[in-house]
C-alpha positions in Angstrom: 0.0 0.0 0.0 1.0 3.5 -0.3 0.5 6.6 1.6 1.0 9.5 -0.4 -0.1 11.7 2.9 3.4 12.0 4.9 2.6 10.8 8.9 4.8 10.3 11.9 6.1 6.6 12.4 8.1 4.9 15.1 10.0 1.9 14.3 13.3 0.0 13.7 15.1 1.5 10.8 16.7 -1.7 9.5 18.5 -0.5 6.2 18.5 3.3 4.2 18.2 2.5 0.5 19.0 6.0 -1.7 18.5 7.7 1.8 15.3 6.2 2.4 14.5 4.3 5.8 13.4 0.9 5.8 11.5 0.7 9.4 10.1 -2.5 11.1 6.9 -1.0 13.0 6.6 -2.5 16.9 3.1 -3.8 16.1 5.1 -6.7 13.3 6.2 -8.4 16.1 2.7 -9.1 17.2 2.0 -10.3 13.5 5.1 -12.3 13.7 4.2 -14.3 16.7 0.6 -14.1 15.8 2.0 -16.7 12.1 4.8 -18.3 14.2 1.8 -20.1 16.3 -0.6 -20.5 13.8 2.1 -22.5 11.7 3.4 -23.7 14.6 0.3 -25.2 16.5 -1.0 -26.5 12.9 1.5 -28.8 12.0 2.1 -31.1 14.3 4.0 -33.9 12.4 6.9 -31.7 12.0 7.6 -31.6 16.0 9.5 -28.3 17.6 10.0 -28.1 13.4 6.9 -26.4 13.3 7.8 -23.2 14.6 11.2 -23.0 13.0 9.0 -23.3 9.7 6.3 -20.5 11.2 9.3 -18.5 11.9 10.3 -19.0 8.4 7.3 -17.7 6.9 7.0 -14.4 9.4 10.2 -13.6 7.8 9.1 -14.6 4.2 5.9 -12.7 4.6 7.9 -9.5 5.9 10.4 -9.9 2.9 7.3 -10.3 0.5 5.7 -7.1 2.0 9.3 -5.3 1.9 9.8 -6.4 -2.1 5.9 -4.9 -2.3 6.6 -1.5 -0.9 10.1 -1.5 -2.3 8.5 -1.2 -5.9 6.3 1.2 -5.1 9.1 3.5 -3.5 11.2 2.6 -6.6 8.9 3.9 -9.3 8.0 7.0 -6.5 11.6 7.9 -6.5 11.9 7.3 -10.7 8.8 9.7 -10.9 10.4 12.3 -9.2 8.4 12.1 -5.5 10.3 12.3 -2.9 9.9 9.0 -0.6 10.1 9.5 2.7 10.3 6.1 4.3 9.1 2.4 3.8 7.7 0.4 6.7 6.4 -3.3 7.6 4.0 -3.3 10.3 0.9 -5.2 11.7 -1.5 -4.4 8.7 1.6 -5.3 5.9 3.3 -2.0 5.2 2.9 1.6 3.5 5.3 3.7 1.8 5.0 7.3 2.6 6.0 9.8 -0.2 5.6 13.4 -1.2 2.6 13.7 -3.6 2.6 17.3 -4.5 4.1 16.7 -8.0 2.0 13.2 -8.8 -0.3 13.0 -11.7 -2.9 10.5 -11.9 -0.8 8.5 -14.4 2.1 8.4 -11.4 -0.1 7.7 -9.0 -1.5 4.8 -11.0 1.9 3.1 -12.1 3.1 3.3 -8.4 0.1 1.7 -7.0 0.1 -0.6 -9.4 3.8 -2.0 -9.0 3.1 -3.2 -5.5 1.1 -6.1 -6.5 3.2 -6.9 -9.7 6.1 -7.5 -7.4 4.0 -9.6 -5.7 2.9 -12.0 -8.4 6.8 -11.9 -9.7 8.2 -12.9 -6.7 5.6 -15.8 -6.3 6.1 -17.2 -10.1 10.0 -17.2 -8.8 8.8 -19.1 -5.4 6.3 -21.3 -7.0 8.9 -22.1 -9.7 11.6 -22.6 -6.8 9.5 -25.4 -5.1 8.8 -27.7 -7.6 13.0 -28.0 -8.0 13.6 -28.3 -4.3 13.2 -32.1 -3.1 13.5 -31.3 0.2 9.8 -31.4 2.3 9.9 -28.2 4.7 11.9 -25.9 2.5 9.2 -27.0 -0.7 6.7 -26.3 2.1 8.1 -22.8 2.9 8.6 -22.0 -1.0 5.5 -22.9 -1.9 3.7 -21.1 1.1 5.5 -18.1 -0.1 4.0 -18.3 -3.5 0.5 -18.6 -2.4 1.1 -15.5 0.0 2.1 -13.6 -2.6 0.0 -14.1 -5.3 -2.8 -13.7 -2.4 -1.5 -10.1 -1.3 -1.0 -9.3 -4.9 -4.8 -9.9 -5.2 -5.8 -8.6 -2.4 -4.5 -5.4 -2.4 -6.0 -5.1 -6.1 -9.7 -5.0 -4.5 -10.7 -1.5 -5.6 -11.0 0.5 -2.9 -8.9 2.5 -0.4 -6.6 1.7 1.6 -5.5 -0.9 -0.8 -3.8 -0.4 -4.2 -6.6 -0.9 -6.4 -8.0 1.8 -4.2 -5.4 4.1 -5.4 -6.5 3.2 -9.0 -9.5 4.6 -8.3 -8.6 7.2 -7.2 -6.5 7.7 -10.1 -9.2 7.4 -12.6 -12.1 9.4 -10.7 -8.6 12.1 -10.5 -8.3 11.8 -14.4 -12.0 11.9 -15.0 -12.6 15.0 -13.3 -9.7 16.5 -12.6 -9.7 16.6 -9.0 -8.5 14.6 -6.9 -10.4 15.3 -3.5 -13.1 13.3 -5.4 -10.7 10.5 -6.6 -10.2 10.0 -3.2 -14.1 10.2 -1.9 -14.8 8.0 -4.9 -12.0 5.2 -3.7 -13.2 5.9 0.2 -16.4 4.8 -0.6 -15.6 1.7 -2.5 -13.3 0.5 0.0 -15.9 0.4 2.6 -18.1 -1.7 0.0 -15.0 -3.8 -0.2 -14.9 -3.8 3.5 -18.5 -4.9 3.7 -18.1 -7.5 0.6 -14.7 -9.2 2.3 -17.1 -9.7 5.8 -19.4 -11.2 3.8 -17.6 -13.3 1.8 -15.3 -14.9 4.4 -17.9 -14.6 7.5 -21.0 -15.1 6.6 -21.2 -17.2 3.7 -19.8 -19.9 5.2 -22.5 -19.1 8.2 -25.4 -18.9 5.6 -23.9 -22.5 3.9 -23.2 -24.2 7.7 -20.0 -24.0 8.2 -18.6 -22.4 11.1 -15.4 -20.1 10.6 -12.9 -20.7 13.4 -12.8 -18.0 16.6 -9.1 -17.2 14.8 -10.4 -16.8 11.6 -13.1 -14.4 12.7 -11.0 -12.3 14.9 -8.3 -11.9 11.9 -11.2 -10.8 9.2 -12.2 -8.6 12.2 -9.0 -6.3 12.5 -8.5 -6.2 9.1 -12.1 -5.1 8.4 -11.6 -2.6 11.0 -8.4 -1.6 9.5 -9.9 -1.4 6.1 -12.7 1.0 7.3 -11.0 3.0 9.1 -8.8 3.9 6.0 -11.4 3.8 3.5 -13.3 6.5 6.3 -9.7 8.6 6.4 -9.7 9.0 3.1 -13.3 10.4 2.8 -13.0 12.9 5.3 -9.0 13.6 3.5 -11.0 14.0 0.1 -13.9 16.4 1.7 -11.4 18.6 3.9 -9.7 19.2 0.8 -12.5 20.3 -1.0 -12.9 22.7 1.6 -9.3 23.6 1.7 -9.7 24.2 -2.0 -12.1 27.3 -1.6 -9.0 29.4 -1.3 -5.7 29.8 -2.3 -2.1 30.6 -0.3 -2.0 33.7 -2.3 -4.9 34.5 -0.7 -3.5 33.9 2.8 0.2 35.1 2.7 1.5 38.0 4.3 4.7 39.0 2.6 7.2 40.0 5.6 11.0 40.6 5.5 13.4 38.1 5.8 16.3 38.1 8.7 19.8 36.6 8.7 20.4 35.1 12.6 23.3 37.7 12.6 21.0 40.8 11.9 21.0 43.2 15.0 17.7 43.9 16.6 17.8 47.4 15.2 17.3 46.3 11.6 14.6 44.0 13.3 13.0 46.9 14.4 13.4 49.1 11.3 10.5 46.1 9.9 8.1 47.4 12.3 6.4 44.2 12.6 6.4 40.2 12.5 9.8 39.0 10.4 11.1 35.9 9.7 14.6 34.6 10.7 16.5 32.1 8.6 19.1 30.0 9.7 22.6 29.7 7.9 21.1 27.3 5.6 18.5 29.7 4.8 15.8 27.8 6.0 13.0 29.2 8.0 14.0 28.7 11.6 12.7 31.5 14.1 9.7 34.3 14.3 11.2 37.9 15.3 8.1 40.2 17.1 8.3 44.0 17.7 8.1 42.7 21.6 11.3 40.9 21.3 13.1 43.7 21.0 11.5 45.5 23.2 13.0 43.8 26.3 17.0 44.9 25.3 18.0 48.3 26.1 17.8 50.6 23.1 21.4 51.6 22.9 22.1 47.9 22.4 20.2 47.2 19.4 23.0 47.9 17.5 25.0 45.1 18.5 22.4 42.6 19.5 21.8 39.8 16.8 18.4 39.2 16.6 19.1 35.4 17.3 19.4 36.0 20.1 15.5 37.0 21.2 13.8 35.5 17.7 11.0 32.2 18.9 12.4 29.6 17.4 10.1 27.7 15.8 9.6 24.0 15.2 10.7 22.2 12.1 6.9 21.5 10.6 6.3 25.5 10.9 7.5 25.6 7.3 4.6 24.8 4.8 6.4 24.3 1.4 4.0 25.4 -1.0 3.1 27.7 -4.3 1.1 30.5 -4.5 -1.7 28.8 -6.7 -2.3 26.2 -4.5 -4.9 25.3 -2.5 -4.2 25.6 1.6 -3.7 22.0 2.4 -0.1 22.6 3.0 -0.3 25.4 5.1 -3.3 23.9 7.5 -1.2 21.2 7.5 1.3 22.8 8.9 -1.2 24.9 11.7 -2.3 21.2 12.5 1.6 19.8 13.0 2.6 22.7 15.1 -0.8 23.5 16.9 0.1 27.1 16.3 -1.8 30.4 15.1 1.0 31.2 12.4 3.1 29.0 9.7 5.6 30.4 6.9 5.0 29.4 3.9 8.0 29.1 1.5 8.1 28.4 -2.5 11.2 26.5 -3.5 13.2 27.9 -0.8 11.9 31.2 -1.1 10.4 32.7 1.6 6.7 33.7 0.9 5.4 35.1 3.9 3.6 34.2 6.9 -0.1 32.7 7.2 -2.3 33.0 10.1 -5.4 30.9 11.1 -7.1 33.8 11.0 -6.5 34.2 7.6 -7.4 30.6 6.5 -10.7 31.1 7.8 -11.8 34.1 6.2 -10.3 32.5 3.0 -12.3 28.9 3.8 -15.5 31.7 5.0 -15.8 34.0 2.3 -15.8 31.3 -0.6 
């Protein structure tokens, strides 16, 4: 799966491929033990084997998702979106990436490379078992083609949060030419997925009289649950970015001058308002107010940097954004830092500051 949406993520960085982490969430180990047992406890001919071989397929099935999210951070990367990490965790993986320069035709082909992995690296595993003469390791081989081919298919069901929901999305984007509904569109047909996979796997074999095991239930559960709960995110995602889109950040920005840290207050002053104070880099780092200055003696204005009494701000106060576009960025940013003002910044360009104020009279007046 992907998640063109950038979120925070704790986890085990295991490798850096191009400068991309690889992370391990926490919650894999729970999926880990969860296949180690299963495996374990359901093959009892093979002995203490059995968990060796459940162990086996934990880490096949977390190679298999790793290959999956792999691609699509591959083709991300060749479409010139910046990736920002790749991570295995309970629910399989996602690979988070930039998507303010995707297309529909991008966001198509990387969606749709996950699941082609998938089915290659099965062909390759289904191939390898039928040379191996060995039981358990044709066992293991040909488990790992079957899991393959059946995450490949899986995460083609169209709707959101799987791949084939991103397809959607992608065509309802192309269609119309706007994406907030691509991803309505795909929210809503992954909770009719949702519905159709509880129905399927729970209670048609209720209706025909057979009973699904307590495991089997509890397993369709959380992934059900998982499945509406991302369909539902990407619903309420799609309609606050229709509201978003009622303005623009040109509609937002206030233009304000632009500090060096070694600026002495007195120039700070000479703004007669809010400034913004880049670090050596140039980079947004700090807020300078007419009240900073006011707390240092007026003959020492001249020789006081205005480092020295700027707020520095927190690293998501920068909202890198255009003018033309719509005011996701910046009330992303407000969201981040939970704070009344953001800077927004056009290829490294300072813009100007926006206020939350300013949003909602934007948001309010269209």
């Amino acid at each position: 799966m992907t998640a063109p949406i950038e979120t925070g993520s704790k986890g085990l960085v295991i490798a850096r491929v191009g400068g991309v982490p690889v992370q391990i969430g926490p919650s894999w180990l729970l999926l880990a033990a969860f296949i180690t047992f299963i495996v374990g406890s359901g093959s009892p001919e093979l002995g203490a084997l059995a968990y060796v071989v459940g162990v086996a397929y934990a880490v096949s099935l977390l190679v298999s998702v790793l290959v999956h999210e792999g691609a699509h951070a591959a083709t991300a990367h060749a479409a010139g979106l910046p990736v920002h990490r790749v991570v295995a965790d309970l629910w399989g993986g996602h690979t988070a990436y930039d998507p303010r320069l995707s297309t529909p035709g991008k966001a198509a082909l990387i969606a749709v490379v996950g699941p082609l992995a998938n089915l290659a690296l099965g062909a390759v595993a289904w191939v390898a078992s039928l040379a191996v003469t060995g039981d358990v390791t044709g066992r293991v081989l040909y488990g790992v083609a079957f899991v393959n081919v059946l995450l490949a298919v899986f995460n083609l069901l169209p709707g959101l949060p799987l791949d084939g929901g991103q397809l959607v999305d992608a065509l309802v984007w192309r269609l119309t030419g706007r994406r907030e509904k691509g991803l309505i569109a795909a929210g809503w047909t992954g909770r009719l997925v949702t519905v159709g996979v509880i129905l399927w796997f729970v209670v048609r074999p209720l209706l025909a009289g057979n009973e699904p095991s307590l495991t089997s239930i509890v397993w369709m559960g959380l992934i059900s649950v998982f499945m509406w709960q991302g369909a539902t995110a990407a619903i309420r995602t799609g309609q606050a970015r229709e509201m978003l889109g009622r303005g623009t950040v040109a509609q937002v920005v206030q233009p304000v001058p632009v500090l060096r840290p070694h600026d002495v207050l007195e120039a700070a002053a000479a703004t007669g308002g809010c400034a913004v104070v880049v670090d050596p880099t140039g980079r947004p780092a700090a807020l300078s107010l007419p009240e900073d200055a006011a707390g240092v003696p007026r003959e020492r204005w001249s020789s006081t940097p205005v480092s020295a009494v700027a707020r520095v701000q927190p690293e998501p106060w920068v909202a890198e954004t255009r003018r033309g576009d719509d005011l996701t960025a910046v009330v992303t940013a407000i969201q981040e830092t939970q704070s009344s003002v953001v800077v927004a910044v056009e290829d490294g360009r300072v813009l100007g500051l926006v206020t939350v104020e300013a949003v909602n009279r934007a948001i309010g007046a269209n």
